[in-house]
Structure formats: structure tokens, C-alpha cells
LOMARLUM-671482 format. One record per residue (C-alpha): residue in one letter; x, y, z. Coordinates in steps of 0.05 Angstrom, whole numbers, padded with zeros to 5 digits, always signed. Each point is the difference from the previous one (the first is absolute). Layout:
REM residues N
aXYZ;...
END
This chain:
REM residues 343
x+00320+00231-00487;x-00024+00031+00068;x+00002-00077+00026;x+00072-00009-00023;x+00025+00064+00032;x-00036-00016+00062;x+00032-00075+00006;x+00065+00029-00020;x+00001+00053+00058;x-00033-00045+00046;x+00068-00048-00021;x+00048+00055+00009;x-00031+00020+00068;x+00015-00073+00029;x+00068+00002-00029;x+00016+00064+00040;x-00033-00024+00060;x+00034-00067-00006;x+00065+00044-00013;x-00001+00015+00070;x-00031-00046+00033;x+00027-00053+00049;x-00060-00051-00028;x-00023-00030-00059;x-00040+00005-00050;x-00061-00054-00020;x-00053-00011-00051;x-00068-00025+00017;x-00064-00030-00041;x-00072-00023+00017;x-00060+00011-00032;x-00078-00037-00003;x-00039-00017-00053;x-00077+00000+00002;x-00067-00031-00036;x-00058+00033+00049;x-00071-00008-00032;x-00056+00031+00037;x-00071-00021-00010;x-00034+00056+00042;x-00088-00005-00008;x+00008+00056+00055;x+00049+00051-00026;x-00009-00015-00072;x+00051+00057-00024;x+00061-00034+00042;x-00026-00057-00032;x+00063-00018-00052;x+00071-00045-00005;x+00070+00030+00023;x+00057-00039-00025;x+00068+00025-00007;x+00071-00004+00024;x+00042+00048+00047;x+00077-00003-00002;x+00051+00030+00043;x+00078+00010-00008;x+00040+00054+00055;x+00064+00012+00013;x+00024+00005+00076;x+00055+00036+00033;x+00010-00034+00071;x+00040+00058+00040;x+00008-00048+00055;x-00054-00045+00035;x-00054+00050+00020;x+00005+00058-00063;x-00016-00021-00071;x-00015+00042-00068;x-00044-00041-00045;x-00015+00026-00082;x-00037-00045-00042;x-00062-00003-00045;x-00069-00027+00005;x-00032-00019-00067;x-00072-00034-00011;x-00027-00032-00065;x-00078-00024-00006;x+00000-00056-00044;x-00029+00013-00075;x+00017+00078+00013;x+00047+00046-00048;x+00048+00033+00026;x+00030-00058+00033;x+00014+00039+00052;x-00064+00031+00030;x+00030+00038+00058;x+00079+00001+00030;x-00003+00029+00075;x+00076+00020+00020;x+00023-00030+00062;x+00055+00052+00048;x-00005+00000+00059;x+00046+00005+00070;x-00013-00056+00050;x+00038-00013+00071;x-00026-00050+00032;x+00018-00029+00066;x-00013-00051+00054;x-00058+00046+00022;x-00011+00052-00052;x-00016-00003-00072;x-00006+00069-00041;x-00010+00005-00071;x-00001+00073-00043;x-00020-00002-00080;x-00030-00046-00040;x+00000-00070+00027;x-00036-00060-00005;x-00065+00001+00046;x+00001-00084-00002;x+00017-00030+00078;x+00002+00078+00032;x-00080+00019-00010;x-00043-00066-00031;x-00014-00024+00057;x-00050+00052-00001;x-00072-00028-00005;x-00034-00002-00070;x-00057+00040+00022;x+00052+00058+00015;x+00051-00013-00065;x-00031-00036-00050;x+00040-00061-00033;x+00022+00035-00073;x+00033+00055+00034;x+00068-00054-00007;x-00019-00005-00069;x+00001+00072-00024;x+00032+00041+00062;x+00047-00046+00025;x+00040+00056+00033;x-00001+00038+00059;x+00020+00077-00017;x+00018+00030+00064;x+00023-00024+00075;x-00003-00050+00032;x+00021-00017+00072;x-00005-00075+00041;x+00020-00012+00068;x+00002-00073+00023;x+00010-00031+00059;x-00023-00077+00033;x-00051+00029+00019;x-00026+00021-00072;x+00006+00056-00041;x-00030+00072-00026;x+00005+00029-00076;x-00015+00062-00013;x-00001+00022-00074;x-00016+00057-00039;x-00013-00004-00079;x+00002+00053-00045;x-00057-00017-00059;x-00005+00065-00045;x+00042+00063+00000;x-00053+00064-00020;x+00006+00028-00053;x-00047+00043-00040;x-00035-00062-00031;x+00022-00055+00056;x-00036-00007+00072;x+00052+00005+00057;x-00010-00071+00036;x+00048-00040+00055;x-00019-00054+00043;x+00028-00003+00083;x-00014-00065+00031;x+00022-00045+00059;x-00004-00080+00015;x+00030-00038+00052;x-00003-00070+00033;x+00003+00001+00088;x+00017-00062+00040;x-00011+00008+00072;x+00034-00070+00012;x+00051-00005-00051;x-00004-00080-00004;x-00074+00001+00009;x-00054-00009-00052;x-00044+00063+00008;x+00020+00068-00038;x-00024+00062-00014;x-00011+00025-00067;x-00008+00091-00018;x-00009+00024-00074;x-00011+00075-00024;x+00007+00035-00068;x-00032+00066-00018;x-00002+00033-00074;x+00006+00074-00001;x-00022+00022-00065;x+00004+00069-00030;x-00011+00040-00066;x+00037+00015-00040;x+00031+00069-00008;x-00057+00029-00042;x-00051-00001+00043;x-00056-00041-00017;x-00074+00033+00010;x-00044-00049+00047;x+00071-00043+00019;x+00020-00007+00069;x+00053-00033+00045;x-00011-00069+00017;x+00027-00042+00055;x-00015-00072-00006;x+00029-00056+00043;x-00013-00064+00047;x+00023-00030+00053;x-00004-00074+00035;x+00018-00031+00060;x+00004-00078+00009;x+00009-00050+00060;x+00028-00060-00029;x+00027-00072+00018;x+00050-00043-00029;x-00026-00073+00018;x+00074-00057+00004;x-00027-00065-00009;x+00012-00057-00045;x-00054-00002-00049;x+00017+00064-00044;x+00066+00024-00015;x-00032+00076+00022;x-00067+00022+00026;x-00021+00066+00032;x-00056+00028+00015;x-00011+00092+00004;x-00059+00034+00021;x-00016+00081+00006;x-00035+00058-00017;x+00014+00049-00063;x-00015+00070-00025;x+00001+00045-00050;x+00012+00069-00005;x-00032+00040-00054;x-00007+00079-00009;x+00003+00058-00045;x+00018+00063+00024;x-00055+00056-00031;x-00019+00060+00032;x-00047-00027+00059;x+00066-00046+00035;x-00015-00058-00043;x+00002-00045+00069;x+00029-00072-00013;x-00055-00058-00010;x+00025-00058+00046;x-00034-00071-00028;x+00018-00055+00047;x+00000-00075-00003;x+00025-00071+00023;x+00057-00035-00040;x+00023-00072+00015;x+00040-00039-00030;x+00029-00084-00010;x+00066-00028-00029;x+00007-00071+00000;x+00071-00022-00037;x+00017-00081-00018;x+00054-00019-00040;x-00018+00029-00075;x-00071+00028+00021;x-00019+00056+00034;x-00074+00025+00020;x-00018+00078+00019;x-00062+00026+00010;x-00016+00076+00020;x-00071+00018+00028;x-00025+00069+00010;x-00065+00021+00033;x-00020+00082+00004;x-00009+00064-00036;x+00020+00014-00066;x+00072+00029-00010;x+00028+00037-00068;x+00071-00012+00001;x+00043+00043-00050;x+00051-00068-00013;x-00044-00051+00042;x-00043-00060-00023;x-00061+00028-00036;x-00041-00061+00037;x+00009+00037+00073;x-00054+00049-00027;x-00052-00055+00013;x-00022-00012+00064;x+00016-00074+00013;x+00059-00034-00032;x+00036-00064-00006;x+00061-00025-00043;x+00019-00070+00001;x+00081-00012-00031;x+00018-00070-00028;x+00076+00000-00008;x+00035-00052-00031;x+00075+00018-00015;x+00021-00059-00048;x+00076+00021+00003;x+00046+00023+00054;x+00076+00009-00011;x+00048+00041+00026;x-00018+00070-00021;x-00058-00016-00042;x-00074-00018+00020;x-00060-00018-00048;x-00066+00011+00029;x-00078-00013-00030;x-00055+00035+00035;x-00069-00007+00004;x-00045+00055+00035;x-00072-00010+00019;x-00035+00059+00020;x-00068+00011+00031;x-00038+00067+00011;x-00077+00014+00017;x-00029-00018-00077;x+00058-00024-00028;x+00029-00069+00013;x+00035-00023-00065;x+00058+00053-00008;x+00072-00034-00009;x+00062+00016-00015;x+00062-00049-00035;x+00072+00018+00010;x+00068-00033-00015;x+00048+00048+00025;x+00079-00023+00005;x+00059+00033+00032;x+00072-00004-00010;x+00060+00036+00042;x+00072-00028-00009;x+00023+00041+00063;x+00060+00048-00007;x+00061-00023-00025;x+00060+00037+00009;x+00038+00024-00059;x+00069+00041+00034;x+00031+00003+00054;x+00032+00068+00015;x+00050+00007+00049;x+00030+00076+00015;
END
């Protein structure tokens, strides 16, 4: 009942926005499905399959070019699971976007604004069970790249739930705008609180990362893409008891390679230095030494929809035959517009 009300007021809402409103009014869907097994000798309890499908239907008021209202819903079922519906995430949100300047306030999709984020910062499920951003979000874009900054609110506090939000930043820099080198920055930080019943022995805890990356995009003939990154990466990792609780700083070298041709793609990540623990990072940066090799072959490509098998290698000091399988496939039919309104 709670889900009908909230569709139906979410309905009426457009209507009175549309009502006076010199726009128009459109419907958009997308979703992915996924099939992600994980054979992990190294992290035996993240060791286990993830298949399911997300779907997503909103409704958009388009005030003019730049100002848009956007109310939808964001439902996920995990195949062989009862309800069918394991979790719906409601999409509202307020976004004006312009030649330069993107900003988003609500609940919106986190897909294109944040994943370019590296997997040993943001894991790869986060799109399958948090595929919204609940918060701000701000882009400024020019030819000579662009900045995000973001910040994403995880758990209110309550007396029983932690108070938890996530601030971050990327950004891509190109000195020469029709050159091939580029500059890549990434930061997110975790602030994680109690709850409102105080806790006996629980403390605050900041955990976050950052990375910066030289990269180069190679033009030649042989691969349709190919670019190379190198750069350094940290993480930042404290609890806040009596004595300061002074942040731990581990430090390393990340590099990686993506080689594109036709239907096949190739991309391997290497890291080399101290052990990180990363609140929403890949569990494998707490080793010392680290490679992942990605075989990508996406079978279909139409407009709207891609179909992609991967194979991951990974190798880490005593561990060489982890894997993982995934078939993941996306589908977005764009917006369409519905009405027209005209004063």
C-alpha cells in the first residue's frame, strides 16, 4: 500500500509540475542484468555467485533545457530468491545540467557520474546492491577535462543504525586538449559513526583512499583503443579514541593497460606496496603485490544494449589460481518524450 501511495503522489507531483511548466514531460528505462561467480582461494568468505537483475523506470519533468525533476523507482531481483523483489531504491531527484555544469540532489543513479572510480576504491557490487547516489553531486567540464565532486549519504543514526556518508572527488586533466597524455585524481573518505546509544569500546572511524594517475591514450591502427596510466595511491585509515587516533597512511604503485579490438577487450591492473583496508574497496589491495588480468569479450552490441563475458585472472604472493566469471548485460532505451506542454 505504502508503494502505491508513493507512485501515486510521485504521479500527481509531475502533473502539477507539468501544469505549469513550459516543457515536457518523459519516461525513461535501463537496467543490467548479472551472472558474477567468484572463485576466491584468497578471501574464501567473498568467495560465492551474484546473479540478479536491476530495473529502472522514472518519470522526468524537463522545465526547459538545463532544469529537470526526475521520480522513478529502482527495483532488484536475485534469481531463485522470494520476494521477487529483493530491494526497490526510489529514484527523485533535481538535476540542471549545462554546457559546463552538472548538479544532481536526491537519489540518483551513481552509473556514468562516479564508476569511473577504481575498483580498489569502490568495489564492483556496489552497482548491484547500491546503485544510487543519496546526496549531491556537482561536475564541472570543460575541453580541458573535468572535476566531480560528490557527497553520499550511507546511514542516517539512529539508536540502532551507525551514522555513515561518503565525500569524494575524481577528475580527468588534459594539458593539451588534442594530445594523448592526461592526468587522472581520485578521493573518497567514509566517516563512520555510532549510533545514538553509545556503544562501549566504539569509536569514530574515517576511512578513505585516494589515487593519482598519469596516463596515455596511444591513436594508431592496430587497436580500436589503447591507453596506458601509471601513479601512486593511498589510503587513509583512523579511529578516533582518546590518544588522537592519528591516520595510518599505506602507500603503493598502481598501473594499469587497456587494449580494445573490435569485440575483445584486455585490462590488466597491477599493484605493488603496503597493505590497504578499504571500507568498499577490493579486499585483494590488502596484500602486498597484486595483479588482475580482464578478458572481455562482448558478443552483442546494439543500440542501447551491450552483452559482455568476463574472465578475471588474479595473482597475489601464494595465491595464483583465483578467478572470477561474469556475464553482465545492459539495456537503456534513452528518454522518450511523452507531452509536450506549452503555457
Amino acid at each position: 500500500m505504502n508503494k502505491k501511495i508513493y507512485l501515486l503522489l510521485s504521479f500527481l507531483f509531475l502533473s502539477v509540475l507539468a501544469a505549469k511548466a513550459q516543457g515536457s514531460l518523459d519516461i525513461h528505462f535501463n537496467g543490467f542484468g548479472f551472472l558474477d561467480n567468484r572463485e576466491y582461494k584468497a578471501f574464501t568468505e567473498r568467495s560465492r555467485t551474484y546473479s540478479g537483475m536491476r530495473t529502472q523506470l522514472d518519470l522526468g519533468i524537463n522545465l526547459d533545457s538545463t532544469n529537470h525533476f526526475i521520480i522513478g523507482a529502482n527495483g532488484i531481483h536475485e534469481f531463485g530468491a522470494q520476494p521477487y523483489f529483493l530491494k526497490v531504491d526510489p529514484v527523485a531527484y533535481y538535476s540542471h545540467e549545462s554546457h559546463k555544469w552538472l548538479f544532481n540532489a536526491g537519489m540518483f543513479p551513481r552509473y556514468g557520474l562516479v564508476t569511473q572510480i577504481p575498483r580498489a576504491m569502490f568495489n564492483d557490487t556496489l552497482l548491484y546492491y547500491r546503485p544510487n547516489i543519496e546526496g549531491l553531486l556537482t561536475r564541472y567540464q570543460t575541453e580541458y577535462g573535468y572535476q566531480t565532486l560528490f557527497i553520499d549519504w550511507v546511514s542516517r543514526q539512529t539508536a540502532v543504525d551507525r551514522e555513515q556518508f561518503i565525500f569524494g572527488m575524481l577528475g580527468k586533466y588534459l594539458p593539451n586538449p588534442k594530445g594523448p597524455f592526461y592526468i587522472m585524481n581520485y578521493f573518497t573518505m567514509l566517516h563512520d559513526a555510532g549510533p545514538a546509544v553509545s556503544i562501549p569500546g566504539d569509536h569514530i572511524r574515517d576511512n578513505g583512499a585516494a589515487q593519482i594517475r598519469g596516463g596515455l591514450n596511444f591513436k594508431q591502427s592496430t587497436f580500436d583503443s589503447l591507453s596506458v596510466e601509471a601513479g601512486g595511491m593511498i589510503s587513509l585509515e583512523r579511529t578516533r579514541v582518546n590518544d588522537g587516533g592519528g591516520f595510518k597512511v599505506p602507500a603503493g604503485f598502481v598501473a594499469s593497460v587497456y587494449a580494445g579490438l573490435r569485440r575483445f577487450a584486455f585490462f590488466d591492473e597491477f599493484y605493488a606496496g603496503q597493505g590497504h583496508h578499504i571500507t568498499y574497496g577490493d579486499a585483494f589491495y590488502e596484500k602486498k603485490m597484486y595483479n588482475r588480468l580482464d578478458i572481455i569479450y562482448s558478443p552483442f552490441l546494439f543500440d542501447g544494449i551491450k552483452g559482455q563475458f568476463v574472465i578475471s585472472l588474479m595473482q597475489s604472493p601464494g595465491q595464483w589460481g583465483d578467478s572470477q566469471q561474469a556475464f553482465r548485460i545492459t539495456y537503456d532505451i534513452g528518454r522518450k518524450r511523452l507531452v509536450k506542454f506549452k503555457d
